[in-house]
PDB file with one MODEL, atoms N, CA, C and O in Angstrom:
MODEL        1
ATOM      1  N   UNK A   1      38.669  14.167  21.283  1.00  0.00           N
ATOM      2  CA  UNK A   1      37.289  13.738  21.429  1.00  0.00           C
ATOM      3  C   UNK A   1      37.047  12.402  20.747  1.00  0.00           C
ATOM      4  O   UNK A   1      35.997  11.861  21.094  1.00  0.00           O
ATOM      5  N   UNK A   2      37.839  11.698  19.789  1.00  0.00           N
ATOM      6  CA  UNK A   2      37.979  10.883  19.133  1.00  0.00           C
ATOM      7  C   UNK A   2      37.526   9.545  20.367  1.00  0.00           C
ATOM      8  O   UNK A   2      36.537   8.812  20.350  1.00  0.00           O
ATOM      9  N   UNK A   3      38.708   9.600  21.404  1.00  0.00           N
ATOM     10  CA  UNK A   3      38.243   8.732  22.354  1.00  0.00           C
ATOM     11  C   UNK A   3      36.904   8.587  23.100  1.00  0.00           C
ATOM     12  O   UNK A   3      36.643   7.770  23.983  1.00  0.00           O
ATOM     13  N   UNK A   4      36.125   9.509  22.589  1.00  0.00           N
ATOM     14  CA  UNK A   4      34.922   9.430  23.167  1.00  0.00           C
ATOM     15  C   UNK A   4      33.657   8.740  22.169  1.00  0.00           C
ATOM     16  O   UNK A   4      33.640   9.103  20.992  1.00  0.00           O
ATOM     17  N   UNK A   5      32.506   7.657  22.690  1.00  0.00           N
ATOM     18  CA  UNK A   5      31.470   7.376  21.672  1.00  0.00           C
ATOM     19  C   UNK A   5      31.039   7.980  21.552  1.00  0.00           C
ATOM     20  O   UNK A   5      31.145   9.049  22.155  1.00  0.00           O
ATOM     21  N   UNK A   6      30.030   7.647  20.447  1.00  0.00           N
ATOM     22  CA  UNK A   6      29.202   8.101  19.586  1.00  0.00           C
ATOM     23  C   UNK A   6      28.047   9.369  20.459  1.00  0.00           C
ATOM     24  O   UNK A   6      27.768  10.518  20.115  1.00  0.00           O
ATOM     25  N   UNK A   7      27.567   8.524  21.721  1.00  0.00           N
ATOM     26  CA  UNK A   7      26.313   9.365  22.384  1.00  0.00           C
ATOM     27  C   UNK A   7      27.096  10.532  22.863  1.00  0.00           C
ATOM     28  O   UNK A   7      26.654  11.679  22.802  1.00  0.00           O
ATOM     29  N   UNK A   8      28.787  10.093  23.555  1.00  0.00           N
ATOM     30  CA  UNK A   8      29.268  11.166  24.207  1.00  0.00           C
ATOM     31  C   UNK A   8      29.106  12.340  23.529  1.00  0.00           C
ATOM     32  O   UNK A   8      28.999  13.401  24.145  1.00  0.00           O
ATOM     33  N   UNK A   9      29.072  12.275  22.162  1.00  0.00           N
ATOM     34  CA  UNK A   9      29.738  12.955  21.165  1.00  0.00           C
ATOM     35  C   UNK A   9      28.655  13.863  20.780  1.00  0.00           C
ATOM     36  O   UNK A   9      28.892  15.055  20.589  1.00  0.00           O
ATOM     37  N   UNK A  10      27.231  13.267  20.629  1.00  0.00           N
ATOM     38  CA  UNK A  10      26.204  13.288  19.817  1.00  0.00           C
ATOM     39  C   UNK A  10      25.371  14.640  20.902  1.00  0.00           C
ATOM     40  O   UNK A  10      24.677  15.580  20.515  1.00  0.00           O
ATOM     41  N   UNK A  11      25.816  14.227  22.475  1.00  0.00           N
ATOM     42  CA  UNK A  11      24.914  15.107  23.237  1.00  0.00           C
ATOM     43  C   UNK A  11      25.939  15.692  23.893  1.00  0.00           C
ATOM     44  O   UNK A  11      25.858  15.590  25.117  1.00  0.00           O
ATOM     45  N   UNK A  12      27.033  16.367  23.404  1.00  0.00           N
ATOM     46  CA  UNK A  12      27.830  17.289  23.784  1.00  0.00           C
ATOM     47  C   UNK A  12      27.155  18.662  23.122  1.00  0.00           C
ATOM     48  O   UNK A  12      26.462  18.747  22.108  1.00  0.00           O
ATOM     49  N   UNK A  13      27.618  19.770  24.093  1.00  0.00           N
ATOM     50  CA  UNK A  13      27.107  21.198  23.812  1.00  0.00           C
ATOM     51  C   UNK A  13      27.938  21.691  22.352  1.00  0.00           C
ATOM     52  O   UNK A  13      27.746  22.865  22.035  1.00  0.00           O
ATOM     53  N   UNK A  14      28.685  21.012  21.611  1.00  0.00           N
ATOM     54  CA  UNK A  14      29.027  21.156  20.429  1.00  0.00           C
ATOM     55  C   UNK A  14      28.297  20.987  19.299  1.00  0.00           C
ATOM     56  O   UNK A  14      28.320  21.766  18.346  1.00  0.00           O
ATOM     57  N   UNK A  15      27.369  19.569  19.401  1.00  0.00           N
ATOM     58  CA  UNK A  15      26.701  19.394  18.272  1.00  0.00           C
ATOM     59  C   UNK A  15      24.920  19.852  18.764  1.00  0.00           C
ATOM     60  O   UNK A  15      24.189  20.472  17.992  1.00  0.00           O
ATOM     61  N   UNK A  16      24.577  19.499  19.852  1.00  0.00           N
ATOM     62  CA  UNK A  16      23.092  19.925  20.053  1.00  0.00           C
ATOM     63  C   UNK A  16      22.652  20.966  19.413  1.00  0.00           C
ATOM     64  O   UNK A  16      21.841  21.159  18.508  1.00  0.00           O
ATOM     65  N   UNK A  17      23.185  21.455  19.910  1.00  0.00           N
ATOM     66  CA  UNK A  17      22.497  23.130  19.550  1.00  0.00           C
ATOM     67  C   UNK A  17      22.915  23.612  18.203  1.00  0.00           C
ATOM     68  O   UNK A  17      22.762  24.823  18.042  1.00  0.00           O
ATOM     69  N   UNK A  18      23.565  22.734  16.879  1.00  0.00           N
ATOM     70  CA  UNK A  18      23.916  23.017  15.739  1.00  0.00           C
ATOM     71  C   UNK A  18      22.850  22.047  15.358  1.00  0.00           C
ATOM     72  O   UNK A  18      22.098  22.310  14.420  1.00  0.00           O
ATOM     73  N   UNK A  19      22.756  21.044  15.971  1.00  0.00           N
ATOM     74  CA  UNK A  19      21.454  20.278  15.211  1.00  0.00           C
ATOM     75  C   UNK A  19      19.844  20.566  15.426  1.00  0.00           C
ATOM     76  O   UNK A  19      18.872  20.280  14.728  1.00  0.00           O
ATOM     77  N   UNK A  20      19.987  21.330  16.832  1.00  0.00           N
ATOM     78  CA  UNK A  20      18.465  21.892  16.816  1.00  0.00           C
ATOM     79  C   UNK A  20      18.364  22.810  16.169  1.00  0.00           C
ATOM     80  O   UNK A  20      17.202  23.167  15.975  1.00  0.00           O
ATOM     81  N   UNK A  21      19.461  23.635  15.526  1.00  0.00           N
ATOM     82  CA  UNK A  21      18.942  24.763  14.587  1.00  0.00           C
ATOM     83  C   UNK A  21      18.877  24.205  13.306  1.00  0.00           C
ATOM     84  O   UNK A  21      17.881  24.540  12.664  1.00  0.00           O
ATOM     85  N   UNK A  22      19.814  23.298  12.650  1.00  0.00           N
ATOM     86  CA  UNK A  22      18.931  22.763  11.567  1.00  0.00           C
ATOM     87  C   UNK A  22      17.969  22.389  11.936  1.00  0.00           C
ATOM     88  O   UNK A  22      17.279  23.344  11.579  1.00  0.00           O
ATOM     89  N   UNK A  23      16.931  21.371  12.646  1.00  0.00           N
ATOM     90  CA  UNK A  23      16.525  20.446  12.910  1.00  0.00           C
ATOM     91  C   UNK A  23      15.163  21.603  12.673  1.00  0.00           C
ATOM     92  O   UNK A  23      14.341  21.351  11.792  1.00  0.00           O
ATOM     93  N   UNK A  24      15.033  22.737  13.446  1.00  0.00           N
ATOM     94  CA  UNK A  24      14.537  23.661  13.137  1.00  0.00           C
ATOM     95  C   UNK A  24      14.128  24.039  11.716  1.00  0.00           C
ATOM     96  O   UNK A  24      13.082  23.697  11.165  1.00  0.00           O
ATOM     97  N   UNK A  25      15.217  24.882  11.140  1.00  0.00           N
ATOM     98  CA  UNK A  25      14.600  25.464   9.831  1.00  0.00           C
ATOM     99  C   UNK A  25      14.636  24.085   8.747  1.00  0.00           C
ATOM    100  O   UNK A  25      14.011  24.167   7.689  1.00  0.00           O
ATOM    101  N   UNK A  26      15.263  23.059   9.025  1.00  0.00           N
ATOM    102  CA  UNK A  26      14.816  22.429   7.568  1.00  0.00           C
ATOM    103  C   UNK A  26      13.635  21.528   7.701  1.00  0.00           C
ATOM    104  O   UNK A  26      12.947  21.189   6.738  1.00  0.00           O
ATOM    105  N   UNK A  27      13.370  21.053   9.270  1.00  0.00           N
ATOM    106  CA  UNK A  27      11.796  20.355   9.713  1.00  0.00           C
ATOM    107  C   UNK A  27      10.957  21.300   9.155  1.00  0.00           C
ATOM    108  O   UNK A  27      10.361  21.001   8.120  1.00  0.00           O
ATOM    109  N   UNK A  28      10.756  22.733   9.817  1.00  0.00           N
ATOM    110  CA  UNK A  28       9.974  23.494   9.457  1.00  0.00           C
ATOM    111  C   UNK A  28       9.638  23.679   7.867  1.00  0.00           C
ATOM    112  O   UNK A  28       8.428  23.694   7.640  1.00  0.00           O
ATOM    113  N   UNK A  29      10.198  23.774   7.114  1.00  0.00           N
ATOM    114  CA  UNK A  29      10.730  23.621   5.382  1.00  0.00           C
ATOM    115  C   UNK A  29       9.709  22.563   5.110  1.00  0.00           C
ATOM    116  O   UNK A  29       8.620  22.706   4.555  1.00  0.00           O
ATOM    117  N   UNK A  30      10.299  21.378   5.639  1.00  0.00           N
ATOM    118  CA  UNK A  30       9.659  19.878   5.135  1.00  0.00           C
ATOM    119  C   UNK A  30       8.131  19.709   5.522  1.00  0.00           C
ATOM    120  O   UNK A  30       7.264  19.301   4.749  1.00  0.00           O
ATOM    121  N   UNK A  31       7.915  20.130   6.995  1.00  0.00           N
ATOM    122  CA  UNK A  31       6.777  20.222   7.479  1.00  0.00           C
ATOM    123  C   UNK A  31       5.477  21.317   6.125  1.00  0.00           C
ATOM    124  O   UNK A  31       4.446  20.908   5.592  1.00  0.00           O
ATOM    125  N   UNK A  32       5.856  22.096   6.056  1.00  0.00           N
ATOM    126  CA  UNK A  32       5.265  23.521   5.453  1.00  0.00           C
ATOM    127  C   UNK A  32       4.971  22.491   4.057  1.00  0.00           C
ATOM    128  O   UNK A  32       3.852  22.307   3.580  1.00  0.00           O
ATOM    129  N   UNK A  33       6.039  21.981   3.626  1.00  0.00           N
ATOM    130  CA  UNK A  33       6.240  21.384   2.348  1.00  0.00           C
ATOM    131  C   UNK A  33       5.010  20.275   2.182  1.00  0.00           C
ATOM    132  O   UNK A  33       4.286  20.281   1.187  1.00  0.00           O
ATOM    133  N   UNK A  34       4.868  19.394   3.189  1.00  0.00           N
ATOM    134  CA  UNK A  34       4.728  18.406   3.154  1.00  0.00           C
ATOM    135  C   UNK A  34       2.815  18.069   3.846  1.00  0.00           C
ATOM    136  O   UNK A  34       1.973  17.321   3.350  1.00  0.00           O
ATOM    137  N   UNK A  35       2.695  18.962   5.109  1.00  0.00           N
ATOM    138  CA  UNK A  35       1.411  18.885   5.319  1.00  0.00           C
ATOM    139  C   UNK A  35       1.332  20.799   5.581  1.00  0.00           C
ATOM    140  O   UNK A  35       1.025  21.260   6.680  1.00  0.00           O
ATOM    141  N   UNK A  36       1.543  21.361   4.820  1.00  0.00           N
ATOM    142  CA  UNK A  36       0.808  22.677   5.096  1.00  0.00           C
ATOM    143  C   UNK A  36      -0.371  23.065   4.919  1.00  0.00           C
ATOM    144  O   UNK A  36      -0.797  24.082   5.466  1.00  0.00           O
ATOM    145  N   UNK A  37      -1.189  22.217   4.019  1.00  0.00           N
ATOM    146  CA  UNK A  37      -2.008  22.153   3.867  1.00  0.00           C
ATOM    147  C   UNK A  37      -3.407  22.115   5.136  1.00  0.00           C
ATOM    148  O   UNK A  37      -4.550  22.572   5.143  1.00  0.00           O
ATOM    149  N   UNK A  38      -2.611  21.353   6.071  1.00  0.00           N
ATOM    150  CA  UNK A  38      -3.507  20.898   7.514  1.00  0.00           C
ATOM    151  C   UNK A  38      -3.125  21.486   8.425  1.00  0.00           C
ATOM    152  O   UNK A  38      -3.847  21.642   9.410  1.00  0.00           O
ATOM    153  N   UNK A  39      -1.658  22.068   8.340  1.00  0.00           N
ATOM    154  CA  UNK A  39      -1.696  23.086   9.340  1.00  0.00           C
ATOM    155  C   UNK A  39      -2.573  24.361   9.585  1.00  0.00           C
ATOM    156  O   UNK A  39      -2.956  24.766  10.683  1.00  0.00           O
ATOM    157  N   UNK A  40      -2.862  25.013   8.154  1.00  0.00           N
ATOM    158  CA  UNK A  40      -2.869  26.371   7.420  1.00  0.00           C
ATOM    159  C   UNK A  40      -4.547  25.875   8.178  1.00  0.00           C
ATOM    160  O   UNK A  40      -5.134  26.399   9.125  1.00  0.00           O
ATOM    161  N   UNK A  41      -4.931  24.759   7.371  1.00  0.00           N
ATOM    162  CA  UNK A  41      -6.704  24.909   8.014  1.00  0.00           C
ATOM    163  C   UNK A  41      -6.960  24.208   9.143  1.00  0.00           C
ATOM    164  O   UNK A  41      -8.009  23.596   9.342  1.00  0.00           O
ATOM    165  N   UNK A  42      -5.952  24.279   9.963  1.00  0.00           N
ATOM    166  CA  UNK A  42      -5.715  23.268  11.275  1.00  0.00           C
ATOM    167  C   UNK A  42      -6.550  21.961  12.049  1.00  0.00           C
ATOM    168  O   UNK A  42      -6.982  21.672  13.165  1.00  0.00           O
ATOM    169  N   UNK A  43      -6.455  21.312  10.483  1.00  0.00           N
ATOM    170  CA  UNK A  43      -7.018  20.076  10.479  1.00  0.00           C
ATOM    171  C   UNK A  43      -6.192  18.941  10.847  1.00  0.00           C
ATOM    172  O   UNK A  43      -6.684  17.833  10.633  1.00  0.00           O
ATOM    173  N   UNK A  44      -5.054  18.999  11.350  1.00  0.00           N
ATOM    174  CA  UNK A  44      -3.987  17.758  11.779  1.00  0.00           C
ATOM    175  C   UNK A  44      -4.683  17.084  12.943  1.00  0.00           C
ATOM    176  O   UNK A  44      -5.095  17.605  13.980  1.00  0.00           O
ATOM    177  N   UNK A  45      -4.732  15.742  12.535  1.00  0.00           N
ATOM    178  CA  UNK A  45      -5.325  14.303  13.396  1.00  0.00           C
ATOM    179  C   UNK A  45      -3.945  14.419  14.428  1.00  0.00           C
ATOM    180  O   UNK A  45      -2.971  15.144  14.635  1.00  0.00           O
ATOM    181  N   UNK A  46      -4.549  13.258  14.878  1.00  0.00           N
ATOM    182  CA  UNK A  46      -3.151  13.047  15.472  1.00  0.00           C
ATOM    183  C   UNK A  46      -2.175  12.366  14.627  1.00  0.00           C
ATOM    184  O   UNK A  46      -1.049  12.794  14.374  1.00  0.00           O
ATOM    185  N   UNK A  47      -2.592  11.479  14.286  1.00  0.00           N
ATOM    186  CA  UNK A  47      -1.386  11.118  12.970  1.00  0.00           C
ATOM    187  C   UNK A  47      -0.896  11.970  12.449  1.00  0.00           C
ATOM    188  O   UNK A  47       0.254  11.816  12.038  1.00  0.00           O
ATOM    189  N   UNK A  48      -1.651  13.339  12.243  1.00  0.00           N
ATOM    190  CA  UNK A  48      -0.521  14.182  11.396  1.00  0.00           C
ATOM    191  C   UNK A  48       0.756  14.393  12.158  1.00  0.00           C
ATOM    192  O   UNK A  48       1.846  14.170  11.631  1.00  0.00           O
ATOM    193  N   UNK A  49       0.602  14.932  13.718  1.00  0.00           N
ATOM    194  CA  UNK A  49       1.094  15.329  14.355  1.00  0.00           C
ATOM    195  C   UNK A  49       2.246  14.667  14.699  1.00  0.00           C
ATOM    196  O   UNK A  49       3.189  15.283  15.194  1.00  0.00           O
ATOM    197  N   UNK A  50       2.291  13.162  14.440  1.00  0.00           N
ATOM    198  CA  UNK A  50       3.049  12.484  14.561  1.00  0.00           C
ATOM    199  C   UNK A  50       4.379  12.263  13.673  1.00  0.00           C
ATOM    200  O   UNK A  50       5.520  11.902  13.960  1.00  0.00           O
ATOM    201  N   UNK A  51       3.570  12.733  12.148  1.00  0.00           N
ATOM    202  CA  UNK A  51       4.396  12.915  11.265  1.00  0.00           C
ATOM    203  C   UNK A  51       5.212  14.144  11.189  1.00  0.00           C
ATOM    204  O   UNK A  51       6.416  14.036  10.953  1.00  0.00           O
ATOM    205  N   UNK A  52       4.631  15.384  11.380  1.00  0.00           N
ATOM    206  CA  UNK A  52       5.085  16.118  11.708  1.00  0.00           C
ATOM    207  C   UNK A  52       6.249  16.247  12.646  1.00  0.00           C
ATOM    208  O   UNK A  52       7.224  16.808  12.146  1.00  0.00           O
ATOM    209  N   UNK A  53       6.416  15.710  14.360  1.00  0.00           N
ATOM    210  CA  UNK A  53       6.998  15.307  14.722  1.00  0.00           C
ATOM    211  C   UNK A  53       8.223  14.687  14.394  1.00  0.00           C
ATOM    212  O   UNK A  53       9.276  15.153  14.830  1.00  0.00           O
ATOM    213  N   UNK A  54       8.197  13.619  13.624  1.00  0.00           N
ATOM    214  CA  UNK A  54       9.156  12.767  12.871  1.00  0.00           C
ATOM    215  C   UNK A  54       9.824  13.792  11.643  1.00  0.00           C
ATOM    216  O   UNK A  54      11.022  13.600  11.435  1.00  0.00           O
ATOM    217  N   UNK A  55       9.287  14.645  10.982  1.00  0.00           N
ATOM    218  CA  UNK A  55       9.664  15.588  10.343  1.00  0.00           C
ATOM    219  C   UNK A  55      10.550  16.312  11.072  1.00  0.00           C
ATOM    220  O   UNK A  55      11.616  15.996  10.544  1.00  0.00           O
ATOM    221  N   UNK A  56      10.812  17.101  11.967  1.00  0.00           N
ATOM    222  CA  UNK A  56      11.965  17.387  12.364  1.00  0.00           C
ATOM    223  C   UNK A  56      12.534  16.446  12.870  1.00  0.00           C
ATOM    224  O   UNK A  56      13.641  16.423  12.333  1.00  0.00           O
ATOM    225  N   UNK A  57      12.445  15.449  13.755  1.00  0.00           N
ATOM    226  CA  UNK A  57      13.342  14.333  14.205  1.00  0.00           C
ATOM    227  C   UNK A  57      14.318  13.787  13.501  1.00  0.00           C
ATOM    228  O   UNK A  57      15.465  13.623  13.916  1.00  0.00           O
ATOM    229  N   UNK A  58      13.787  13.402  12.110  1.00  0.00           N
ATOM    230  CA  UNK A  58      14.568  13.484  10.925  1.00  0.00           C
ATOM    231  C   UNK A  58      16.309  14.509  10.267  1.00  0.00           C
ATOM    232  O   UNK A  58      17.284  14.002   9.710  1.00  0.00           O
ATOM    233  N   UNK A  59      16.119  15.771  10.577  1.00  0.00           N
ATOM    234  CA  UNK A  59      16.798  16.170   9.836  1.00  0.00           C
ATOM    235  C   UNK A  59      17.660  16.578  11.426  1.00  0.00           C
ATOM    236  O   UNK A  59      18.695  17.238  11.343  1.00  0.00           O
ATOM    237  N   UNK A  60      17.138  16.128  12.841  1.00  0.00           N
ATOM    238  CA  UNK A  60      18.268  16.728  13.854  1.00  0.00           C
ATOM    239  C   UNK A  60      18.998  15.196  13.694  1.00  0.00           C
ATOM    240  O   UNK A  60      20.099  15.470  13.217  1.00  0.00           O
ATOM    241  N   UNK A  61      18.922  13.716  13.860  1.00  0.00           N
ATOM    242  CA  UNK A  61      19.185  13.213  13.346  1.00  0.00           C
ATOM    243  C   UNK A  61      20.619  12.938  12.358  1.00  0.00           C
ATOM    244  O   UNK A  61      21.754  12.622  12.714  1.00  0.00           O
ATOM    245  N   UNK A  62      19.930  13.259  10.667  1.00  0.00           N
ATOM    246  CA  UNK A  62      21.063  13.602  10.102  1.00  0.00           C
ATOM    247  C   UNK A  62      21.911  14.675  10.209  1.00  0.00           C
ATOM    248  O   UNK A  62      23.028  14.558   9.705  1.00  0.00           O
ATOM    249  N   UNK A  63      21.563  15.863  10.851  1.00  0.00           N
ATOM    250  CA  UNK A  63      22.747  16.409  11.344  1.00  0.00           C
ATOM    251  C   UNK A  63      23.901  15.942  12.255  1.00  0.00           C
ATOM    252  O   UNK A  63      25.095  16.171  12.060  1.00  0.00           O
ATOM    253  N   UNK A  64      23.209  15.058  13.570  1.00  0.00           N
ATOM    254  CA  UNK A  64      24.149  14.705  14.736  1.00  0.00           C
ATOM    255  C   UNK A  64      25.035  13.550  14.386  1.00  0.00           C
ATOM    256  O   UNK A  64      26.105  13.290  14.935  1.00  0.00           O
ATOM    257  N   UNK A  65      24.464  12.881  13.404  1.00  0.00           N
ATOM    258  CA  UNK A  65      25.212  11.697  13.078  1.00  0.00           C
ATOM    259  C   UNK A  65      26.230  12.411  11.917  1.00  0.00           C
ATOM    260  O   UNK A  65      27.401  12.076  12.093  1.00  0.00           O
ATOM    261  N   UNK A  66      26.082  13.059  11.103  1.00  0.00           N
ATOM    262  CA  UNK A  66      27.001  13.771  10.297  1.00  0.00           C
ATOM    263  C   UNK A  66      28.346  15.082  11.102  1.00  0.00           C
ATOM    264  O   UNK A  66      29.535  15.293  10.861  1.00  0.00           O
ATOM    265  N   UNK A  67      27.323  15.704  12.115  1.00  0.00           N
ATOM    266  CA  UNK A  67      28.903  15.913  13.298  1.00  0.00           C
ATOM    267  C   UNK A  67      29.597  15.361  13.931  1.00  0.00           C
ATOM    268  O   UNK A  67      30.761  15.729  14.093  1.00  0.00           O
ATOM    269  N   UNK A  68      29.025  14.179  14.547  1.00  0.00           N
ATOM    270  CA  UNK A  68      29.536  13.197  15.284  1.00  0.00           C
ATOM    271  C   UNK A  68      31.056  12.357  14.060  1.00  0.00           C
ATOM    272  O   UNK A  68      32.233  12.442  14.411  1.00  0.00           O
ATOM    273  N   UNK A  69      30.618  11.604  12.658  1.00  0.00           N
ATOM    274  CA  UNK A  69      31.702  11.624  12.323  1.00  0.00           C
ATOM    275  C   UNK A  69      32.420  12.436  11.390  1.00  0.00           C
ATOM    276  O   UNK A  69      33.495  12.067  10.915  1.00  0.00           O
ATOM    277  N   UNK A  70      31.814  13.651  11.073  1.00  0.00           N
ATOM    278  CA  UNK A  70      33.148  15.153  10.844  1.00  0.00           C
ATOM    279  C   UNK A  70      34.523  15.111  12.740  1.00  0.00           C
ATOM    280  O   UNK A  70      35.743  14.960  12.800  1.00  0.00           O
ATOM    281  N   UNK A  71      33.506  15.318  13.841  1.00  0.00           N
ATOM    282  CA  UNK A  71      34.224  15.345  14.808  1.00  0.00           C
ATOM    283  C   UNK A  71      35.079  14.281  15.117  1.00  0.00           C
ATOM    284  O   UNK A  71      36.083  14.483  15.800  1.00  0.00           O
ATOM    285  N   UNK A  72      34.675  12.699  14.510  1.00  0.00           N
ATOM    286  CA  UNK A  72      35.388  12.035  15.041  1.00  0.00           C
ATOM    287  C   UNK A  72      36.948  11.693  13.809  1.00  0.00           C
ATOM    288  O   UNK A  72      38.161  11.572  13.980  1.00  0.00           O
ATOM    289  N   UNK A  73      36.187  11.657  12.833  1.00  0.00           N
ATOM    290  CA  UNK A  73      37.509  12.289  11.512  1.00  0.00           C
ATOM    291  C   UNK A  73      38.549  12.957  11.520  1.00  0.00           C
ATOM    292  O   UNK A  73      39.694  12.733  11.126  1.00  0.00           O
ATOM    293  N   UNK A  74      37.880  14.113  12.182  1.00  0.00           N
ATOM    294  CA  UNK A  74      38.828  15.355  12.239  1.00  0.00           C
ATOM    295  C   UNK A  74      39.764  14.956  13.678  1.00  0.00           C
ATOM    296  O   UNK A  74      40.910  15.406  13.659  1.00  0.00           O
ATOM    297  N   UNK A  75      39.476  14.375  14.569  1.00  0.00           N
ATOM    298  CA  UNK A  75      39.874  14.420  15.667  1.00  0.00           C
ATOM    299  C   UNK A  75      41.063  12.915  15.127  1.00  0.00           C
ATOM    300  O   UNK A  75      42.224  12.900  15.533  1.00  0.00           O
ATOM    301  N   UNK A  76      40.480  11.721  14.150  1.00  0.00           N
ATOM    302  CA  UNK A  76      41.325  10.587  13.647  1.00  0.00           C
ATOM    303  C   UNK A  76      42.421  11.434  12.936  1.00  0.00           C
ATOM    304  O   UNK A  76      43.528  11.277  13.452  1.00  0.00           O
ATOM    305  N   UNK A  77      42.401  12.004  12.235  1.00  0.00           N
ATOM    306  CA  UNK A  77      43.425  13.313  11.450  1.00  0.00           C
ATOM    307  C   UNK A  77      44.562  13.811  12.130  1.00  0.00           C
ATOM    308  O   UNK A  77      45.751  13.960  11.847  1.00  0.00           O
ATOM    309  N   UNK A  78      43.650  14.081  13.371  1.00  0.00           N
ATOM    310  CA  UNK A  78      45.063  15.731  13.967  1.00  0.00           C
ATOM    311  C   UNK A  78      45.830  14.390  14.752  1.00  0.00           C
ATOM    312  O   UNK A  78      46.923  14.807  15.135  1.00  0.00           O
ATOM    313  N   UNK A  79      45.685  13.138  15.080  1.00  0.00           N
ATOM    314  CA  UNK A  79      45.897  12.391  15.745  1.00  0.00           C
ATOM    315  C   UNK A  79      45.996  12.155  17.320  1.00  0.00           C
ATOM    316  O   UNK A  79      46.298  11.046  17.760  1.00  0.00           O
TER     317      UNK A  79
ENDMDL
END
């Protein structure tokens, strides 16, 4: 897989679905953390929503870019 870029890599059925489940529980985490406050009395503008948004975008993100080069490492390795 080594021979393959970055996007090949990034939106293969290997890493997606490991990064939407972080992307999941640790957005959700950060979100709760961060504006729960406006959720809880469901006062989010749209700006919140936006942030919110970007709150998980964030952590699928650093997941895909952190599989992408574990996969491409591991794949430089076995040769």
């Amino acid at each position: 897989m080594n021979s393959h870029g970055f996007f090949a890599i990034a939106f293969s059925a290997q890493v997606v679905p490991r990064a939407l489940r972080v992307a999941l529980v640790v957005g959700t985490l950060l979100a709760l953390i961060n504006h729960g406050d406006s959720i809880l009395s469901m006062s989010m503008g749209g700006e919140d929503m936006v942030k919110v948004a970007l709150t998980y975008l964030v952590p699928y993100g650093v997941s895909t870019w952190s599989a992408v080069g574990a996969i491409k490492a591991s794949s430089a390795a076995n040769g």
